[in-house]
N, C-alpha and C positions, 0 to 999 in steps of 0.2 A: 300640485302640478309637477310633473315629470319633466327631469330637464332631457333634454333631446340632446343625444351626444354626437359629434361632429363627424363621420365616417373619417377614417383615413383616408388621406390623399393615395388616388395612384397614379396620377401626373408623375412624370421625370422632370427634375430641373433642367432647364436650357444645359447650363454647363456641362449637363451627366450625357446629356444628347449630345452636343457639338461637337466631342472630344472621338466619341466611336465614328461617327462620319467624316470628321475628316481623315483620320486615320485608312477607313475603308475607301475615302476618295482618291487616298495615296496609291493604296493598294493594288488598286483596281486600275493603274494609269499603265498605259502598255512598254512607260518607258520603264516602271519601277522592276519590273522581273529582268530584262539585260541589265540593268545596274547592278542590281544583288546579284548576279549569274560574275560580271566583269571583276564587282569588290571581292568577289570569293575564289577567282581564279588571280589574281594579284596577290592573298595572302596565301593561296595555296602556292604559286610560284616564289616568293619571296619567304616561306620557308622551307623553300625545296633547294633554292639554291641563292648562295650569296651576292652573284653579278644582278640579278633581276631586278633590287630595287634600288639602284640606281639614278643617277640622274642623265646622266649618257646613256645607260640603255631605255631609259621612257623617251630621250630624243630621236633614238633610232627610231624604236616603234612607231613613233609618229611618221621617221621619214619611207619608213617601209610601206606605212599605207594612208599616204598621202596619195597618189594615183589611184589605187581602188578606193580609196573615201571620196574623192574628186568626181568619177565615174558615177559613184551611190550613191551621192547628191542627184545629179541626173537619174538613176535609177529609181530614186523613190516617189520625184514628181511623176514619173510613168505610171508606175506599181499606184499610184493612191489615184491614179483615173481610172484606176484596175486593168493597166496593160503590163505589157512585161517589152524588155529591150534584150536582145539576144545580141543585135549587133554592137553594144557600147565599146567592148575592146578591141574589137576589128578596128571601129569608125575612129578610134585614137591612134591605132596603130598607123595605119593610113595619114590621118591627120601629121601625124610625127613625121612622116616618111616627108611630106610635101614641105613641112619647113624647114627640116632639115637640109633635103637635098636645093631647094631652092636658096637656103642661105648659102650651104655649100658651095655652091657651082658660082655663085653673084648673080645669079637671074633678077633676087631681088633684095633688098637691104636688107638686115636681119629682123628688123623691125613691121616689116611691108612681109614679108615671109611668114610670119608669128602670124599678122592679122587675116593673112590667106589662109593658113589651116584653121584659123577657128572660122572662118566662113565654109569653107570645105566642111567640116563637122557641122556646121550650122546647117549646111544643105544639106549631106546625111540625116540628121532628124528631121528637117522641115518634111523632108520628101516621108520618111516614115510614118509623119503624122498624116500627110494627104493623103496617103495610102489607106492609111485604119481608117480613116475620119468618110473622104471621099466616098472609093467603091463600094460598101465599104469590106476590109480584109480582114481578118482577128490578127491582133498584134504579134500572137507568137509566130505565125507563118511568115508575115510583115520583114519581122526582124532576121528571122532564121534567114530569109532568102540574102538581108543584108548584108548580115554577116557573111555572104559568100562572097557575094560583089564587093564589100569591101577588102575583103580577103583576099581575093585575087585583083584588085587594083593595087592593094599594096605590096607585090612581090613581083607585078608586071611593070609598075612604075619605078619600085628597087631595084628595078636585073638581077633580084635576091642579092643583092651586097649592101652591107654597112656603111652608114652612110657617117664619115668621122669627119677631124679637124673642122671643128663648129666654130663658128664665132661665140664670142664673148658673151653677146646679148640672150645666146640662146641655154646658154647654161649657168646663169647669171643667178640663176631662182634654188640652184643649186650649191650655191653657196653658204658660208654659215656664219652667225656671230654668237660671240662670247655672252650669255645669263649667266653670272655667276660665274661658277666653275663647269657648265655644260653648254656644249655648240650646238646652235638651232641652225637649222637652215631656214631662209626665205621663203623654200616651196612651203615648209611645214606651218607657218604663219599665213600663207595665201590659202593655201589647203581650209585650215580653222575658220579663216573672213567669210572663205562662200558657204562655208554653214551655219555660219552665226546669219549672213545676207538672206539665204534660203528659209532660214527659220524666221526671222521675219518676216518674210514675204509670205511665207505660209500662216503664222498665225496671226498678224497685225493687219493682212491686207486685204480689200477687196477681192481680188484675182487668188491668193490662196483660199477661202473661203470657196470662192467659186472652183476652186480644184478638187474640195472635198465633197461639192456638193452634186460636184461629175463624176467621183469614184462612187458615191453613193447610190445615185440613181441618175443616168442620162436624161431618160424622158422627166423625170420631175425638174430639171436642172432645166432641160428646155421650155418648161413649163412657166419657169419662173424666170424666164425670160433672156437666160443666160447663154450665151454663142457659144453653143455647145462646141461647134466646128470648127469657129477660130481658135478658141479655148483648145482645144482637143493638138492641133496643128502647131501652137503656139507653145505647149507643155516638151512636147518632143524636139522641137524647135530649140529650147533653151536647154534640152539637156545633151542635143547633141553641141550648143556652144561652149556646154561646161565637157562634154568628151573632146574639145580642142584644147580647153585648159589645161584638159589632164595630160595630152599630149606633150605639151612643153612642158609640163611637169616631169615627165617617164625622160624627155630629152634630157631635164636638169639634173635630173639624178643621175642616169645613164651615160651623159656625153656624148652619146652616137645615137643617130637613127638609127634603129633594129626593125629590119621588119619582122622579127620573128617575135615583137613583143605582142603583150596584151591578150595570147590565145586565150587565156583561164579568166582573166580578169572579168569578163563579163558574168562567169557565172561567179567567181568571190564577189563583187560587186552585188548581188543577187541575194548570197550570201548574207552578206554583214546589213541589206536592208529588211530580211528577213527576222535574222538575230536582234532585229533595234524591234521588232513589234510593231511595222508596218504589214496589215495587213494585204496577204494577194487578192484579195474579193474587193480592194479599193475601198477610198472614204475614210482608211482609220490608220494612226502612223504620224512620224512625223522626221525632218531631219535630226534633231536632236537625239531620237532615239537610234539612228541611221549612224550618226557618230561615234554611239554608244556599241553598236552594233560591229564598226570599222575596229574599233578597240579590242572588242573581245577575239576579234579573229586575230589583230596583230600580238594581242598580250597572247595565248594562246601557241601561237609558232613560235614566239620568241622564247617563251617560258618553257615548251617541249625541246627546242633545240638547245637550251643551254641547259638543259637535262639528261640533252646526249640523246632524243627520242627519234628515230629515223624518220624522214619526211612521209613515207606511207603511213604512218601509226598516225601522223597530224593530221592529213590526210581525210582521213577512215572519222579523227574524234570530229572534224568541223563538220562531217557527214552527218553525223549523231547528233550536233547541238541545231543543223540545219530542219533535221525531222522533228526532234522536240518543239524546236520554235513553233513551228506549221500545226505540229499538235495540239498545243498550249492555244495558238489563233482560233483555231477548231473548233476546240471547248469550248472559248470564249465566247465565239459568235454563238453557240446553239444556246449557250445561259442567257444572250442577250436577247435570243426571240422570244 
């Protein structure tokens, strides 16, 4: 009798499989390419030049794009229902202009002034979401028009003059305290909360679920039962509250109402949620990567101007790293059909 010999196994052990998948689940996350893009422009700047890696200048960084990270918070809850906000730096501009001058003048306490522009802001996106949602409009036309109307409310309500000697409360966020041997400011801890708050809400909750599940497909989202409409109104709605925040932000660091702030900001805004690997076809994205996204723009200017690199050449590279990003989405999406 012939013993029968046992074929070799070609089963993989569990362990020899778990190790490549998670690895490739890393991978493959839309946050992990701007992190490796961010960790690699930090050692190329911090051996390009000695001030870069610092502890005072990663406090600037932070304080430079607190206002655009503020704004890109709002920005990306738009962008991941698959719209876009054109008017986000007008509608802050604006917003600054009314608390300012109304703290200014004493029309109303500095306190009562602060809570009027971010209702001001609040109404700016409310009204942008009825608009998309309602007639209904595409978002970029929505926006673009805003941005005019906000644009010229805030230089007919300025007399185009700056608007200065602020009270206390209003540039209070502006302030700094001693970690260590490095000054933080206030804004740049508030700035941090509503991303850390945002990211929350997006991955823990009911209502962000149902945000991605309206950048993904409206008509399946209404299917499943979801108010598409309120939803929709309600998205634009909270990011124009957070384009009032950013207002008193730009006051706090600034000191004065400008109406001449914010022109650019909505497309850097735009920018840096690009840069984080939120997709513009909605449903994929997240703020954490939006944060991630705010860094690489601010490490980036900082690290070219303390390299002596003239503002056009920075310019010209965040043009470059704005088309890759869109490219790299691109890819992604057509590997994913």
């Amino acid at each position: 009798m012939t013993a029968t010999s046992t074929p070799p196994s070609t089963s993989t052990p569990y362990a020899e499989l778990k190790a490549p998948t998670t690895v490739r689940r890393v991978l493959t996350q839309p946050t992990t390419g701007p992190l490796i893009a961010l960790l690699l422009a930090c050692v190329f700047f911090s051996a390009s030049t000695d001030q870069f890696l610092t502890g005072g200048n990663f406090s600037l960084i932070v304080q430079q794009v607190m206002v655009v990270g503020t704004l890109a918070i709002g920005q990306t809850l738009i962008i991941l229902t698959a719209g876009i906000d054109l008017s986000c730096g007008a509608v802050m501009a604006f917003g600054s202009i009314v608390i300012a001058k109304m703290a200014a003048e004493g029309s109303l306490p500095p306190l009562a002034a602060i809570a009027l522009g971010l209702v001001v802001c609040g109404g700016f996106g409310m009204l942008n979401g009825a608009l998309v949602q309602k007639i209904p409009l595409p978002p970029f036309i929505v926006t673009l028009g805003m941005l005019n109307v906000a644009f010229a409310l805030t230089h007919i309500y300025s007399e185009e003059q700056t608007v200065s000697n602020l009270p206390g409360p209003l540039t209070a966020l502006g302030q700094t305290f001693p970690l260590g041997k490095t000054d933080i400011t206030y804004g740049s801890l508030v700035t941090i909360a509503l991303f850390l708050l945002l990211a929350y809400a997006l991955s823990s909750t009911g209502w962000g679920r149902h945000v991605y599940a309206l950048g993904n497909s409206p008509e399946a989202a209404r299917l499943n039962g979801i108010r598409t409409s309120r939803l929709t109104i309600g998205v634009y709605t909270v990011a124009g509250l957070l384009y009032g925040v950013a207002a008193l932000l730009l006051i706090s660091r600034t000191g004065v109402g400008d109406p001449q702030a914010g022109q650019t900001d909505n497309l850097d805004s735009i920018t840096a949620v690009v840069l984080g690997g939120t997709s513009l076809f909605g449903g994929r994205g997240s703020v954490l990567g939006t944060f991630i996204g705010v860094l690489i723009v601010g490490v980036f200017r900082n690290g070219l101007q303390l390299m002596g690199v003239a503002s056009i050449y920075q310019t010209l590279i965040t043009g470059v790293l704005v088309i890759l990003a869109v490219t790299v989405d691109q890819i992604s999406r057509r590997k994913a059909r």
